[in-house]
C-alpha positions in Angstrom: 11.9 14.8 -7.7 8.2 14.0 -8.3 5.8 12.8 -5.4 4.9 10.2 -8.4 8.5 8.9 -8.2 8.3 8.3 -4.4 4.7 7.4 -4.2 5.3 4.5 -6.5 8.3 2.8 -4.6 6.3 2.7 -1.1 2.6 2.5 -2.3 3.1 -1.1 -2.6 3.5 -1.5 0.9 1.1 1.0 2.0 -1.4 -0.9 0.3 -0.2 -4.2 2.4 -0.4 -2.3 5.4 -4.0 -1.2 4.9 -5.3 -5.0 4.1 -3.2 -6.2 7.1 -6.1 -4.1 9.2 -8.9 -6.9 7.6 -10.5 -7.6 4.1 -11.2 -4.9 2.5 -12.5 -4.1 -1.6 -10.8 -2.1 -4.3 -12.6 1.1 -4.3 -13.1 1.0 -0.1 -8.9 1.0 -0.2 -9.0 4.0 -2.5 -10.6 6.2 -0.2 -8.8 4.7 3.0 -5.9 5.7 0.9 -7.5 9.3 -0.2 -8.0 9.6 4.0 -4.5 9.3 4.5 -3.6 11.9 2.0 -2.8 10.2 -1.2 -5.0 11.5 -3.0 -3.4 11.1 -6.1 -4.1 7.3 -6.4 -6.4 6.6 -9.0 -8.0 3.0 -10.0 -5.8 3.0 -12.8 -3.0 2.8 -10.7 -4.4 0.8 -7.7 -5.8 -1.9 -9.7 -3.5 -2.9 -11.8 -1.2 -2.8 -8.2 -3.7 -5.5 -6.5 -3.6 -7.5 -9.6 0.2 -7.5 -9.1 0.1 -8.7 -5.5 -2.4 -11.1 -6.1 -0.4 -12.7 -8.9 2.8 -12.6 -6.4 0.5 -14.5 -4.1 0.5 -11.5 -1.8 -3.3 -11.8 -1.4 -5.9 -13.1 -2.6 -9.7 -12.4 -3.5 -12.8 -13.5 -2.9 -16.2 -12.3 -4.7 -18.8 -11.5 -2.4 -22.2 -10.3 -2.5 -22.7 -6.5 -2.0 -25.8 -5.0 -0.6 -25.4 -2.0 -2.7 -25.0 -3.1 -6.0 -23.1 -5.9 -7.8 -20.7 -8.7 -6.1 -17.1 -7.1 -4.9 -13.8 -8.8 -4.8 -12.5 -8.5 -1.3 -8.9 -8.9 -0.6 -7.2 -10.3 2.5 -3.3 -11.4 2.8 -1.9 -14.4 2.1 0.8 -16.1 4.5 3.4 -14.4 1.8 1.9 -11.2 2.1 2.0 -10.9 5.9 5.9 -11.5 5.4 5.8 -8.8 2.6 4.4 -6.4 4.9 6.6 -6.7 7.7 9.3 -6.5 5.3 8.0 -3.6 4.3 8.2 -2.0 7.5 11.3 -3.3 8.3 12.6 -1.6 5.2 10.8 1.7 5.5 12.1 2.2 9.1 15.3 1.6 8.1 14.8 4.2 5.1 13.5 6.7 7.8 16.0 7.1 10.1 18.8 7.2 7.0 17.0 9.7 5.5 16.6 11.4 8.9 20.4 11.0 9.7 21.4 12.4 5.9 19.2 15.5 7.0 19.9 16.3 10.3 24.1 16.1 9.3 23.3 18.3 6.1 21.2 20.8 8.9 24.5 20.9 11.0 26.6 21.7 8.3 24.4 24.7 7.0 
């Protein structure tokens, strides 16, 4: 299986996790994301994804004024969004210790 196919299913939530932290702008998420090792996430993947959640009502931006060059959109989450994200980690803690019980009874048997 390709990274690409897993990466896809849990980026979603990754993402809500990050903005959880505070509001935060599209490229400054990229390389918070490229620190934590996905470095394959490209703007042509994450945009597109913030559009998504902000459509959902997941979160929500708000253009602001940069000192370094033109105005960002900043993103922060929505009441929805802060139930998304603990759904999330309800759901990937649950995936973590099945995928953890699969492998440590294929382990035994081997």
């Amino acid at each position: 299986m390709k990274s690409s196919q897993l990466l896809k299913g849990v980026l979603e939530g990754c993402v809500l996790l990050i903005i959880s932290q505070g509001e935060i702008y599209g490229y400054e998420l990229m390389q918070r994301l490229h620190q934590y090792g996905f470095t394959t996430v490209v703007g042509g993947t994450l945009y597109p994804l913030l559009a998504k959640l902000e459509k959902q009502g997941d979160i929500t931006g708000m253009m602001k004024a940069s000192p370094d060059g033109p105005d960002r959109k900043y993103f922060h989450l929505t009441v929805s969004g802060i139930a998304a994200c603990d759904e999330f980690k309800t759901q990937w803690a649950t995936l973590l210790a099945q995928v953890a019980a699969v492998e440590e009874d294929t382990h035994d048997n081997t």
